[in-house]
N, CA, C and O atoms as a Tripos MOL2 file, in Angstrom:
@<TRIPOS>MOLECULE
protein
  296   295    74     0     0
PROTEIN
NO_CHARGES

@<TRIPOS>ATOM
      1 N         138.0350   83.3870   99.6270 N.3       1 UNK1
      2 CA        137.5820   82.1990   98.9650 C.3       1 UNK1
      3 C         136.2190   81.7560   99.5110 C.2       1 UNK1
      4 O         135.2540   81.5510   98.7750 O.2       1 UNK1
      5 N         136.2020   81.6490  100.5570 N.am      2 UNK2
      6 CA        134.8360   81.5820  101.3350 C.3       2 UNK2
      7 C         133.8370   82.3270  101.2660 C.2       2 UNK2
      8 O         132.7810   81.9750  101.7910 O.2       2 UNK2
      9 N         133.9400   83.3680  100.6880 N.am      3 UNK3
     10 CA        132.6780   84.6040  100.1480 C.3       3 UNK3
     11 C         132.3880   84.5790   98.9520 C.2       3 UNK3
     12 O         131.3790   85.1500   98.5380 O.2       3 UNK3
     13 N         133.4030   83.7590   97.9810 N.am      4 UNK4
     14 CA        133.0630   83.5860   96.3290 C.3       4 UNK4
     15 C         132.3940   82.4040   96.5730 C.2       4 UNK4
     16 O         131.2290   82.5950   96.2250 O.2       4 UNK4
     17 N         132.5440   81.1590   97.0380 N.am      5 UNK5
     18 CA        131.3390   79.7720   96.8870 C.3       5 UNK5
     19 C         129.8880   80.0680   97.0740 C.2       5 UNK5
     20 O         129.1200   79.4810   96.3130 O.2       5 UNK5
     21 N         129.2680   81.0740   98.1720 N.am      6 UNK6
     22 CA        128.2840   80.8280   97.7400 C.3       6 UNK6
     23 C         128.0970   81.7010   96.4750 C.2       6 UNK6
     24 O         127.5510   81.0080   95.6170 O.2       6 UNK6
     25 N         128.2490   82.4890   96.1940 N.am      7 UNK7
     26 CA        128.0890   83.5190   95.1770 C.3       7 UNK7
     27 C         128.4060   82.2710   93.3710 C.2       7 UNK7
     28 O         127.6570   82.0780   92.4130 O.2       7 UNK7
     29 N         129.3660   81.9060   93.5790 N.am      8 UNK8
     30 CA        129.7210   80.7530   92.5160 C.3       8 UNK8
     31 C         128.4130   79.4840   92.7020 C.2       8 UNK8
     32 O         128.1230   78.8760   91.6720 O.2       8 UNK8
     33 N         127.8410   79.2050   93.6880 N.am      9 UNK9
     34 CA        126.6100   78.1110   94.3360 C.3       9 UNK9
     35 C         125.3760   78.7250   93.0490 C.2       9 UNK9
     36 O         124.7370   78.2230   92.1240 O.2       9 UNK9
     37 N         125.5160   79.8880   93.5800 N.am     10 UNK10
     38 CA        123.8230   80.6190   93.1230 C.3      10 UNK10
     39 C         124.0850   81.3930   91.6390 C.2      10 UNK10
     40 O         123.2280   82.1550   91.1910 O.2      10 UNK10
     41 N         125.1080   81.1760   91.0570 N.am     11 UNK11
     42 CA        125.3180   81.1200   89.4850 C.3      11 UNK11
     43 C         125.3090   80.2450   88.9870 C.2      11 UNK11
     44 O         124.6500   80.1870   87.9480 O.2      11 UNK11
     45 N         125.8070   79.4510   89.3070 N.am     12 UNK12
     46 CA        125.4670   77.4120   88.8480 C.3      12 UNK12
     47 C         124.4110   77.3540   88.8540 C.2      12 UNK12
     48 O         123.8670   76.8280   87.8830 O.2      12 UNK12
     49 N         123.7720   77.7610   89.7240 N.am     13 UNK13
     50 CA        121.6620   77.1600   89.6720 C.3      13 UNK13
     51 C         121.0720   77.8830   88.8430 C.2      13 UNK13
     52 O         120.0650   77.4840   88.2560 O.2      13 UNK13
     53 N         121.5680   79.0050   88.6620 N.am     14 UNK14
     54 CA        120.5440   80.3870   87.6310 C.3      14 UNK14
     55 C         120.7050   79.4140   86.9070 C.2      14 UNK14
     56 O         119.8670   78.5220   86.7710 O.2      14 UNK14
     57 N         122.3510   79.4810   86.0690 N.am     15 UNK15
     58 CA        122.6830   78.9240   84.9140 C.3      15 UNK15
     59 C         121.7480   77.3150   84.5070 C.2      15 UNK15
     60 O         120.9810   76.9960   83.5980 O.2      15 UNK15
     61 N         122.1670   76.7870   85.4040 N.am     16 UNK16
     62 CA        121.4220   75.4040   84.8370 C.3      16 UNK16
     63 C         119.7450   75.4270   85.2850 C.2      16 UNK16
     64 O         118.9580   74.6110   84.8050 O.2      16 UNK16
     65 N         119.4850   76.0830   85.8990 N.am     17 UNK17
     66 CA        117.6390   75.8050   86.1210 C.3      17 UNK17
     67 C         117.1890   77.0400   85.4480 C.2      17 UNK17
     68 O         116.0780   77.4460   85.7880 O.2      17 UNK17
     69 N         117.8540   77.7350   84.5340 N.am     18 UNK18
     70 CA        116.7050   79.0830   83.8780 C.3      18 UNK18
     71 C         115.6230   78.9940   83.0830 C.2      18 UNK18
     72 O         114.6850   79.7740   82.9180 O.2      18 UNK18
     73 N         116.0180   77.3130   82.3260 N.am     19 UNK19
     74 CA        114.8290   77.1350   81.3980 C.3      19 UNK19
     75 C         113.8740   76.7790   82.5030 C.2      19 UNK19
     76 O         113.0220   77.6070   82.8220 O.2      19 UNK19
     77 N         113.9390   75.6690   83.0870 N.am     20 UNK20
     78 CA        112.5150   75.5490   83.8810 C.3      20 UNK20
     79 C         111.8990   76.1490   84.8280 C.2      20 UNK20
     80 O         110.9360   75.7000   85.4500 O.2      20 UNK20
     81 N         112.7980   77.9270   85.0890 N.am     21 UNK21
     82 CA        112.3840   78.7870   85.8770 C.3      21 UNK21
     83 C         111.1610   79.6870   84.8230 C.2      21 UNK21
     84 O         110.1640   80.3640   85.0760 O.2      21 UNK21
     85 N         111.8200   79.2890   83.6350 N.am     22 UNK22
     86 CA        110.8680   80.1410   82.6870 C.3      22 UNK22
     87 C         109.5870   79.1680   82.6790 C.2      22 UNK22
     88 O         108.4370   79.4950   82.9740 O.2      22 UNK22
     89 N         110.0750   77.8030   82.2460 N.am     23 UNK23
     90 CA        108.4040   77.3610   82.0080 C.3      23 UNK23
     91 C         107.9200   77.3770   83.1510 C.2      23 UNK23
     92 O         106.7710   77.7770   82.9660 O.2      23 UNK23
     93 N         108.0570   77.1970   84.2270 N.am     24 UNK24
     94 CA        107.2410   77.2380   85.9430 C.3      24 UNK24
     95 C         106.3960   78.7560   85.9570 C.2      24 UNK24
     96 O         105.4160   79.1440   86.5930 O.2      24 UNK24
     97 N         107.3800   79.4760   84.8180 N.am     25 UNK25
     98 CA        106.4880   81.2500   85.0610 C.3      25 UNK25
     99 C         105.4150   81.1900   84.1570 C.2      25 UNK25
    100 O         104.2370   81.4910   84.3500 O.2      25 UNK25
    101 N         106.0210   80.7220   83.0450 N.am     26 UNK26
    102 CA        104.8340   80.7670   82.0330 C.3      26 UNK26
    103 C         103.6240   79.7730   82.5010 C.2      26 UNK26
    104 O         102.4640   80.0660   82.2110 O.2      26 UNK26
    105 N         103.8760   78.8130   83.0950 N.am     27 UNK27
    106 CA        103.1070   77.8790   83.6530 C.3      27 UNK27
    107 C         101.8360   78.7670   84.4830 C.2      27 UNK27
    108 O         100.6720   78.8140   84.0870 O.2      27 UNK27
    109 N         102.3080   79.3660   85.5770 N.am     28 UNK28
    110 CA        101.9320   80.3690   86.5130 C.3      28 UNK28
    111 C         100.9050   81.2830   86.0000 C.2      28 UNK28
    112 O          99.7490   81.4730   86.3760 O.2      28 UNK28
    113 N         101.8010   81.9580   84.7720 N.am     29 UNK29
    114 CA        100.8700   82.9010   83.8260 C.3      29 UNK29
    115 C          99.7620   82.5120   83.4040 C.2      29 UNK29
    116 O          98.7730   83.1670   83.7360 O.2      29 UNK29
    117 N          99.5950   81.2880   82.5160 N.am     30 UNK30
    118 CA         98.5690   80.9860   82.1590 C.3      30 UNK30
    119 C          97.3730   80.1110   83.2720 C.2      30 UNK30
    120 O          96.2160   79.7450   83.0660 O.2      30 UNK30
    121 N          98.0650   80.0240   84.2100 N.am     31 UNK31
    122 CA         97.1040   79.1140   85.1700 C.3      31 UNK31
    123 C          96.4050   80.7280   85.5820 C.2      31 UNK31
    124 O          95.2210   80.7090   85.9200 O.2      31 UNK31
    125 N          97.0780   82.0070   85.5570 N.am     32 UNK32
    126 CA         96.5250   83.0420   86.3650 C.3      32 UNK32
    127 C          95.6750   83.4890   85.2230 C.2      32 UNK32
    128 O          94.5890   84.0420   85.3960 O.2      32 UNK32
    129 N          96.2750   83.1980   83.8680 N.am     33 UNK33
    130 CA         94.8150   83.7580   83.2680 C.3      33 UNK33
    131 C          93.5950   83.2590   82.6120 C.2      33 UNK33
    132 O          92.7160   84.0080   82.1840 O.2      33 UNK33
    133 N          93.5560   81.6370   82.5270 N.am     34 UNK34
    134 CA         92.5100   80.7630   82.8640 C.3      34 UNK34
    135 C          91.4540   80.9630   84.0960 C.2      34 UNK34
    136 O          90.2880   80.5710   84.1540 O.2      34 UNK34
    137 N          92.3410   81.8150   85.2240 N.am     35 UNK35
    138 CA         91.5400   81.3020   86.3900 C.3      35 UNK35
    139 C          90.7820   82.9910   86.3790 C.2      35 UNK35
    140 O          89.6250   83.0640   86.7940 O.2      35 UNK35
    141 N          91.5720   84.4520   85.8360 N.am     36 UNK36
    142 CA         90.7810   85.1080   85.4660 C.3      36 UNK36
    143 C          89.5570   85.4370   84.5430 C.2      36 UNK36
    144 O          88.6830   86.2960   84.6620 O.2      36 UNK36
    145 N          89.8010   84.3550   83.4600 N.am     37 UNK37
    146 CA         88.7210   83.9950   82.4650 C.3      37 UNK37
    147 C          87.3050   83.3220   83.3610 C.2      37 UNK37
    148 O          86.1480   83.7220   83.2340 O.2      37 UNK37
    149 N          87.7120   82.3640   84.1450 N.am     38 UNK38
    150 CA         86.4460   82.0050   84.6290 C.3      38 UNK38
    151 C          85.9790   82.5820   85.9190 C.2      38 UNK38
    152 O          84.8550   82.2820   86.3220 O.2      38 UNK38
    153 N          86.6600   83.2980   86.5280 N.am     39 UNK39
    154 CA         86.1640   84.2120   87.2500 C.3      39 UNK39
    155 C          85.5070   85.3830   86.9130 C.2      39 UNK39
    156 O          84.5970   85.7270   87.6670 O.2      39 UNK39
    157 N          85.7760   86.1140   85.8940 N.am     40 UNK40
    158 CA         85.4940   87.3430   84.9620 C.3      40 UNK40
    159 C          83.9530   86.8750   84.3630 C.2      40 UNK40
    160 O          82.8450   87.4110   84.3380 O.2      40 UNK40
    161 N          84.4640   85.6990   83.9430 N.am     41 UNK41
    162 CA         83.1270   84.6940   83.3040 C.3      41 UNK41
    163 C          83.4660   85.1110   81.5880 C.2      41 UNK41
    164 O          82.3850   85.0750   81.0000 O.2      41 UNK41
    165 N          84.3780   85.4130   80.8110 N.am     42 UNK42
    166 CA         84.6690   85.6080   79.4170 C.3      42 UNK42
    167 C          85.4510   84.4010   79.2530 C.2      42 UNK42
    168 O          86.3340   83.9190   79.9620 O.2      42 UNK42
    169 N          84.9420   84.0210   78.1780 N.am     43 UNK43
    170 CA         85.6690   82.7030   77.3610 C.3      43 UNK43
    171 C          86.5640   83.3290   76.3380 C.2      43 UNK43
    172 O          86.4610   84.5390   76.1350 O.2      43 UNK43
    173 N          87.5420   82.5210   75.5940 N.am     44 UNK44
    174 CA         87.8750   82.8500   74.6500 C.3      44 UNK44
    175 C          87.0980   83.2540   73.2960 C.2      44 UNK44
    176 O          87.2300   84.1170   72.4270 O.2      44 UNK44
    177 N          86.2630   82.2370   73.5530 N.am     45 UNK45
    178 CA         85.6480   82.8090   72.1230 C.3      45 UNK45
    179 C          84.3460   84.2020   72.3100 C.2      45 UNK45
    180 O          83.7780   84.8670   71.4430 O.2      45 UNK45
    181 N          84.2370   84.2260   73.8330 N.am     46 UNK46
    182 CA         83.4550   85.9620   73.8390 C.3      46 UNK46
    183 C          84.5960   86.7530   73.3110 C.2      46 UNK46
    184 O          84.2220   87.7340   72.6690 O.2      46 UNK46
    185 N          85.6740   86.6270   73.3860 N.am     47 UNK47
    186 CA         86.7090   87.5740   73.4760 C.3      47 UNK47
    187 C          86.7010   87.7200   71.6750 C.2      47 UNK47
    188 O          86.2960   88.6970   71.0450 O.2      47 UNK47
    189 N          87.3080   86.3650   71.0720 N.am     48 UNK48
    190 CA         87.0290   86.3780   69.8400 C.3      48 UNK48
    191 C          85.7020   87.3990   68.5740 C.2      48 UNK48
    192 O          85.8180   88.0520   67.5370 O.2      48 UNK48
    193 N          84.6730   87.0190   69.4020 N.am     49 UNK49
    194 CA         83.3950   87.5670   68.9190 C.3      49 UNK49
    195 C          83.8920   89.0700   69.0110 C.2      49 UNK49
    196 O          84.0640   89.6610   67.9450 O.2      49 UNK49
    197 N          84.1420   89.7520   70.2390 N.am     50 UNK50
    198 CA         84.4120   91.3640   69.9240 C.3      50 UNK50
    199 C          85.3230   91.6560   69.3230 C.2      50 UNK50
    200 O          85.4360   92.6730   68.6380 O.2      50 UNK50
    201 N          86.2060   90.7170   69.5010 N.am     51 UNK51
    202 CA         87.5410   91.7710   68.3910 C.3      51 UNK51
    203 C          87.2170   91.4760   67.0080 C.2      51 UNK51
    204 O          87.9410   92.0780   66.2140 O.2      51 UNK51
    205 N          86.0850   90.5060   66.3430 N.am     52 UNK52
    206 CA         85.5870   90.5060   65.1200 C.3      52 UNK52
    207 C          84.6160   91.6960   64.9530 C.2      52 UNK52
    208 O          84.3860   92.1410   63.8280 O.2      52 UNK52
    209 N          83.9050   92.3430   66.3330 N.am     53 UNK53
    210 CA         83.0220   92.9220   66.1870 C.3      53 UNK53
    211 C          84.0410   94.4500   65.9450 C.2      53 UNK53
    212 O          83.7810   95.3800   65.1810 O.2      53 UNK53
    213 N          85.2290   94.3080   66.8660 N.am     54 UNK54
    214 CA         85.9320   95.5790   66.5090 C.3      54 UNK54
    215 C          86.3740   95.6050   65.3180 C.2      54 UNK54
    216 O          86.4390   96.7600   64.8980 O.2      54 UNK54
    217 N          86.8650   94.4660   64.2450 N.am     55 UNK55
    218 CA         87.4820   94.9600   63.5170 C.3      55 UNK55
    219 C          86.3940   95.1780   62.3790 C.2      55 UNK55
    220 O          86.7280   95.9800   61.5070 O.2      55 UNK55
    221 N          84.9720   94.5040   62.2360 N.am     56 UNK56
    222 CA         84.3310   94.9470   61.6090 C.3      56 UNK56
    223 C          84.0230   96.3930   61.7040 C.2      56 UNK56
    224 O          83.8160   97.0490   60.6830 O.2      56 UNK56
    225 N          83.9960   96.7540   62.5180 N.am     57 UNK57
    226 CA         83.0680   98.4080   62.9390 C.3      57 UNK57
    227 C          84.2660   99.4580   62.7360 C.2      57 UNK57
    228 O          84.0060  100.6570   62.8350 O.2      57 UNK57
    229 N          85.9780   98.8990   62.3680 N.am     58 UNK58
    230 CA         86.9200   99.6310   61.7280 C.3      58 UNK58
    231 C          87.0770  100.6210   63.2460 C.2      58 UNK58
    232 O          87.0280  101.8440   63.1220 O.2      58 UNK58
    233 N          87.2170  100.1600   64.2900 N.am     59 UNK59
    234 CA         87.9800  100.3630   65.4940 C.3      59 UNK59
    235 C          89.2940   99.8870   65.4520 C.2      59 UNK59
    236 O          90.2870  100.4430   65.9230 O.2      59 UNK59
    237 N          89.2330   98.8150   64.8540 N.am     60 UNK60
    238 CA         90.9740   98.4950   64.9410 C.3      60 UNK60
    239 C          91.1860   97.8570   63.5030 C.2      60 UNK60
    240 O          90.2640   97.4660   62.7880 O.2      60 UNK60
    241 N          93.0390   97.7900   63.0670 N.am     61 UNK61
    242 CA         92.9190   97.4260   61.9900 C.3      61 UNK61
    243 C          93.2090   96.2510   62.2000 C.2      61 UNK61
    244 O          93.3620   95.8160   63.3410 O.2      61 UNK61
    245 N          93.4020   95.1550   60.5650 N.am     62 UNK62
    246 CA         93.5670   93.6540   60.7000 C.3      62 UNK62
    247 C          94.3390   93.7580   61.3960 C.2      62 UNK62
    248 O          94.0220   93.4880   62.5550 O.2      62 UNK62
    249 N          96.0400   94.2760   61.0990 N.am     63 UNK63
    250 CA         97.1770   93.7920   62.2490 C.3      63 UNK63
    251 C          96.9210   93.7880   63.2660 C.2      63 UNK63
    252 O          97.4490   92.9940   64.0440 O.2      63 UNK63
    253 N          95.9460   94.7400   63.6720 N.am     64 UNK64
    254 CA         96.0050   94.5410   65.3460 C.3      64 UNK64
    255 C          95.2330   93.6020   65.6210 C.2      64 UNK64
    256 O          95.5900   92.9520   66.6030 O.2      64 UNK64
    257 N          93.7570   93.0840   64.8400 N.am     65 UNK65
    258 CA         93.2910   92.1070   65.1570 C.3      65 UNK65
    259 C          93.9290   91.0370   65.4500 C.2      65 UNK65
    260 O          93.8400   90.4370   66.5210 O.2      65 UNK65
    261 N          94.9280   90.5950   64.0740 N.am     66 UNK66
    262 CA         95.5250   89.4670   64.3630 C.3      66 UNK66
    263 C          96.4730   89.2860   65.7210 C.2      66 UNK66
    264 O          96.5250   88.2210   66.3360 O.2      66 UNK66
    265 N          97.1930   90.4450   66.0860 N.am     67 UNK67
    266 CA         97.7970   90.3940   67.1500 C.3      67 UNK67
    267 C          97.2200   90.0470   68.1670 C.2      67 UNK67
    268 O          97.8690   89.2200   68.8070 O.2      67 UNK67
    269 N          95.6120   90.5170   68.8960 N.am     68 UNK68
    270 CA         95.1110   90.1130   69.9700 C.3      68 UNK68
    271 C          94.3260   89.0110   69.5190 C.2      68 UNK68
    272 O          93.7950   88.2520   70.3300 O.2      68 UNK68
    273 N          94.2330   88.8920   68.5090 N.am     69 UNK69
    274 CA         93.3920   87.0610   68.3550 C.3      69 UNK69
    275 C          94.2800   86.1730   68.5630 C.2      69 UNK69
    276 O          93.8710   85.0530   68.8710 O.2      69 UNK69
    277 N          95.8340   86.4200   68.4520 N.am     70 UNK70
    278 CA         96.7040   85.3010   69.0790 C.3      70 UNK70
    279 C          96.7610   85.3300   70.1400 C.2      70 UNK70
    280 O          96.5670   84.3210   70.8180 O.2      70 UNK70
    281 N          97.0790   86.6310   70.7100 N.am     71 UNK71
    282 CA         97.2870   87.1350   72.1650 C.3      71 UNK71
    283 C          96.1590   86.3180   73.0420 C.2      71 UNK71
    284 O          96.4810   85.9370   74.1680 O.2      71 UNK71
    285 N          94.7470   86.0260   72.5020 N.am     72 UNK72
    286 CA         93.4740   85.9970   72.7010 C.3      72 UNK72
    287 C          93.3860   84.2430   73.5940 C.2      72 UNK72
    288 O          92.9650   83.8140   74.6680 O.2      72 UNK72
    289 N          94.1340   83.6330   72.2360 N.am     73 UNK73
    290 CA         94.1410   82.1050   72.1620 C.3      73 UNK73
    291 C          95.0320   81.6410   72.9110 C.2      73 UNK73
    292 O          94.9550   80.4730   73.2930 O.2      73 UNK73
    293 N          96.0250   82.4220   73.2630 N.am     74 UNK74
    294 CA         96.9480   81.3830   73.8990 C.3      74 UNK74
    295 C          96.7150   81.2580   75.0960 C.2      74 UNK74
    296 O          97.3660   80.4610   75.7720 O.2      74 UNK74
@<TRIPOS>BOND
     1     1     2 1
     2     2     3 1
     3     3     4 2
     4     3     5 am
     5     5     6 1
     6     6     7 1
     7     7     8 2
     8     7     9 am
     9     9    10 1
    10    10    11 1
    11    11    12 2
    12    11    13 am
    13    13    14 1
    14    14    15 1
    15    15    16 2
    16    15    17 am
    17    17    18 1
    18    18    19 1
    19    19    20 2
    20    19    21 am
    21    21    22 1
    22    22    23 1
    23    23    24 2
    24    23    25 am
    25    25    26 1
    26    26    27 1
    27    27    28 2
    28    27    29 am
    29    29    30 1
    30    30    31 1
    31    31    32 2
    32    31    33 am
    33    33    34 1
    34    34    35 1
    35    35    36 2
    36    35    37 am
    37    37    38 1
    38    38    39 1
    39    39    40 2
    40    39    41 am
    41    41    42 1
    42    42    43 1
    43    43    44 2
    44    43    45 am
    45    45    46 1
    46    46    47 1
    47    47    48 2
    48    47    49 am
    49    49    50 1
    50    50    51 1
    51    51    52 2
    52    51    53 am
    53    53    54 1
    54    54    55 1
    55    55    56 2
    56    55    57 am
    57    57    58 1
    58    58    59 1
    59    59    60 2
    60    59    61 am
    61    61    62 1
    62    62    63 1
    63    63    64 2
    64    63    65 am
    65    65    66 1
    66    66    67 1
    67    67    68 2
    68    67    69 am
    69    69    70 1
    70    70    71 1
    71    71    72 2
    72    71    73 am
    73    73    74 1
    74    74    75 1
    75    75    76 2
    76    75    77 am
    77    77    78 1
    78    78    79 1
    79    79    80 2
    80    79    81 am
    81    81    82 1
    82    82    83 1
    83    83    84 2
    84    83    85 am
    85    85    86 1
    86    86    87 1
    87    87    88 2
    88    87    89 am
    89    89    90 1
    90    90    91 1
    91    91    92 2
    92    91    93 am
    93    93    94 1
    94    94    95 1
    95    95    96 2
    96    95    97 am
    97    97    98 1
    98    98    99 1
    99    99   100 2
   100    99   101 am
   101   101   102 1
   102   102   103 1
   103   103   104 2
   104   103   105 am
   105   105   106 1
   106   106   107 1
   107   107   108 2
   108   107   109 am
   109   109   110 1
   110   110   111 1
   111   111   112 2
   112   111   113 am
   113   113   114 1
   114   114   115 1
   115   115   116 2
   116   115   117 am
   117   117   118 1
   118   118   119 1
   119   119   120 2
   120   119   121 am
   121   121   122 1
   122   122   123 1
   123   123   124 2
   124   123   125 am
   125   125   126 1
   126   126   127 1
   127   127   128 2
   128   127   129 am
   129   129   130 1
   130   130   131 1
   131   131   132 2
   132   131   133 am
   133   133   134 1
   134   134   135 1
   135   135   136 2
   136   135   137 am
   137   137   138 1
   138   138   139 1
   139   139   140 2
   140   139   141 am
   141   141   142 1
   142   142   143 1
   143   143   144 2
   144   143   145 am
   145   145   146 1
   146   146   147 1
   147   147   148 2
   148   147   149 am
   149   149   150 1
   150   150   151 1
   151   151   152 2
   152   151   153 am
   153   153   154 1
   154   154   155 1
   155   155   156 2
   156   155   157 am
   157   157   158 1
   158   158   159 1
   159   159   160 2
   160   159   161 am
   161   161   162 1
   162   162   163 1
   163   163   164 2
   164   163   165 am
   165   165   166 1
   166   166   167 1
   167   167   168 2
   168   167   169 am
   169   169   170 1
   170   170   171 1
   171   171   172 2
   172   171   173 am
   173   173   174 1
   174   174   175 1
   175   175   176 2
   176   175   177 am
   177   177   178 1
   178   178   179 1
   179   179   180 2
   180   179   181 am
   181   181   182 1
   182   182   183 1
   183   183   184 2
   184   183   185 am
   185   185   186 1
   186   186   187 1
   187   187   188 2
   188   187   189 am
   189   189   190 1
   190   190   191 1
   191   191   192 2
   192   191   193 am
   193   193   194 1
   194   194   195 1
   195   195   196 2
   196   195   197 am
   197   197   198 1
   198   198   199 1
   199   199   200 2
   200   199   201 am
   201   201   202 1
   202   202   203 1
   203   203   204 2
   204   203   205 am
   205   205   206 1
   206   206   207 1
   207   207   208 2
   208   207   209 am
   209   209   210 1
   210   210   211 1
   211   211   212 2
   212   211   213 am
   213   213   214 1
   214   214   215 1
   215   215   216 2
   216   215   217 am
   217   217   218 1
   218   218   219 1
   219   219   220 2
   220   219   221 am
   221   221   222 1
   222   222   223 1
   223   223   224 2
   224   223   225 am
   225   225   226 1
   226   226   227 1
   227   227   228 2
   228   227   229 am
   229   229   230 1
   230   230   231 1
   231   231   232 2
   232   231   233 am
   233   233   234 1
   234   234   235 1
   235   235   236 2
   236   235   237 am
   237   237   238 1
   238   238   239 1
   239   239   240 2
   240   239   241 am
   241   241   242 1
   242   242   243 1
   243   243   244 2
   244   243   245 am
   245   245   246 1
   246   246   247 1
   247   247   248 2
   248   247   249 am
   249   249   250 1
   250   250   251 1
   251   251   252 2
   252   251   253 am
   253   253   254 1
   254   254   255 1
   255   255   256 2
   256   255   257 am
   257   257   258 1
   258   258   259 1
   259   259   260 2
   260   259   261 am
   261   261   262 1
   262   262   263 1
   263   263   264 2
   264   263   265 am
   265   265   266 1
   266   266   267 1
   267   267   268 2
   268   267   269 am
   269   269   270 1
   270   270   271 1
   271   271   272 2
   272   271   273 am
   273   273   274 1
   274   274   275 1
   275   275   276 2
   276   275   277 am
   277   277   278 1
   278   278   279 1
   279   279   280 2
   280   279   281 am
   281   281   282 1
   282   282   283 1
   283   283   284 2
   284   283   285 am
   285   285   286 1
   286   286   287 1
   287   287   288 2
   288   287   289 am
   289   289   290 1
   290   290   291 1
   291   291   292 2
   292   291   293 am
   293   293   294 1
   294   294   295 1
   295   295   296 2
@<TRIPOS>SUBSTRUCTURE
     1 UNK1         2 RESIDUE 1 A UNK
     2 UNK2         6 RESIDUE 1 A UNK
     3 UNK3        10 RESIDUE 1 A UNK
     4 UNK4        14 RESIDUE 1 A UNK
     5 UNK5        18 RESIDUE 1 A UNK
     6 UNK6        22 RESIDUE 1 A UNK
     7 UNK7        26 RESIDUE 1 A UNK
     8 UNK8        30 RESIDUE 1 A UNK
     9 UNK9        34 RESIDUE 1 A UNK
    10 UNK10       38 RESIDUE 1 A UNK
    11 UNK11       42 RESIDUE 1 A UNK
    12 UNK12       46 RESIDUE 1 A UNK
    13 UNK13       50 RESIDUE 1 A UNK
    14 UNK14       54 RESIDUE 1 A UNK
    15 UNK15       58 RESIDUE 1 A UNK
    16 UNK16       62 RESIDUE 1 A UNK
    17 UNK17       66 RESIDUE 1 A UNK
    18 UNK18       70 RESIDUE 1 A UNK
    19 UNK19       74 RESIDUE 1 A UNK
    20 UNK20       78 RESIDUE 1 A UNK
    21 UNK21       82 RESIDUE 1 A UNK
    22 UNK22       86 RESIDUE 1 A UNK
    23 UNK23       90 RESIDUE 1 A UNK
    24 UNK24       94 RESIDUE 1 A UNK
    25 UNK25       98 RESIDUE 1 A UNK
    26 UNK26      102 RESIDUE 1 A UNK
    27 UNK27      106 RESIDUE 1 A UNK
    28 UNK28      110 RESIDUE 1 A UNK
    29 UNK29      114 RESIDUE 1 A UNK
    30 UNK30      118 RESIDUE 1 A UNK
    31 UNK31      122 RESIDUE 1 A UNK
    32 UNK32      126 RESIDUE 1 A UNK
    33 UNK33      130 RESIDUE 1 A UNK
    34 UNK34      134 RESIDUE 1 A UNK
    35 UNK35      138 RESIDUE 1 A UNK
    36 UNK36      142 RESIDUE 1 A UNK
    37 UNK37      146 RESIDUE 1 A UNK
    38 UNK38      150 RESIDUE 1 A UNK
    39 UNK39      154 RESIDUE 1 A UNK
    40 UNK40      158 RESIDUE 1 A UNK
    41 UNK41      162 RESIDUE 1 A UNK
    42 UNK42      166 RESIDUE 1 A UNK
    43 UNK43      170 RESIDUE 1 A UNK
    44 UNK44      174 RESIDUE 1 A UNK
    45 UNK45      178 RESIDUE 1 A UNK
    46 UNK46      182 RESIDUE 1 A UNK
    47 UNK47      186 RESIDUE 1 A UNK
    48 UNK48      190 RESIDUE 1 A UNK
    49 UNK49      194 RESIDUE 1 A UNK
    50 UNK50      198 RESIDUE 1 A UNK
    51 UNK51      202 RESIDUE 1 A UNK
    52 UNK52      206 RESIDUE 1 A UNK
    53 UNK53      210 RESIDUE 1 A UNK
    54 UNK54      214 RESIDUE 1 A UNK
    55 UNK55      218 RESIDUE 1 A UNK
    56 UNK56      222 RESIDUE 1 A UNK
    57 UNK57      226 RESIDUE 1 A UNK
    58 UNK58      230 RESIDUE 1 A UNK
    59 UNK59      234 RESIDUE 1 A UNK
    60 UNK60      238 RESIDUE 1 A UNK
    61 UNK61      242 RESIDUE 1 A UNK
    62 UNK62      246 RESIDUE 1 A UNK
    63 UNK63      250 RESIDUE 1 A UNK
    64 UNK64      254 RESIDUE 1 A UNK
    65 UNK65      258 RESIDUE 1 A UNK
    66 UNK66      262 RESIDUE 1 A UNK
    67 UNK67      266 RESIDUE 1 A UNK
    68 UNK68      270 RESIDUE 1 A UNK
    69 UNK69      274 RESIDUE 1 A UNK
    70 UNK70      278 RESIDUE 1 A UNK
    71 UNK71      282 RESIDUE 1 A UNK
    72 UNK72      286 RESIDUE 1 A UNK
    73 UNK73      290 RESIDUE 1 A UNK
    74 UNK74      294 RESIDUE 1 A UNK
């Protein structure tokens, strides 16, 4: 009985804190890739400008454009 509580302790917490384990990550994520944007020195909208420039020049097709122009923005 004494070897199932903590084990029963640290399933209770997954269970009830998973959503705000997720937003704390996603949180994380985007603070890490804001802080690579201005370190890199690319903005979103440099980023924007080439994948218009790719999809004009028929390097990539619309779907994929649209995929990394969201990918791009968020």
């Amino acid at each position: 009985m004494l070897i199932l509580f903590p084990y029963l302790g640290i399933f209770i917490y997954l269970v009830s804190q998973h959503r705000g384990m997720a937003e704390r990550q996603n949180q994380r994520v985007q603070q890490a890739r804001d802080e690579l944007r201005h370190v890199v020195g690319f903005s979103v909208a440099d980023e924007l400008e080439k994948l218009e420039r790719l999809k004009n020049s028929g390097t990539i097709s619309s779907e994929e454009y649209q995929r990394l122009r969201t990918r791009a923005v968020q």
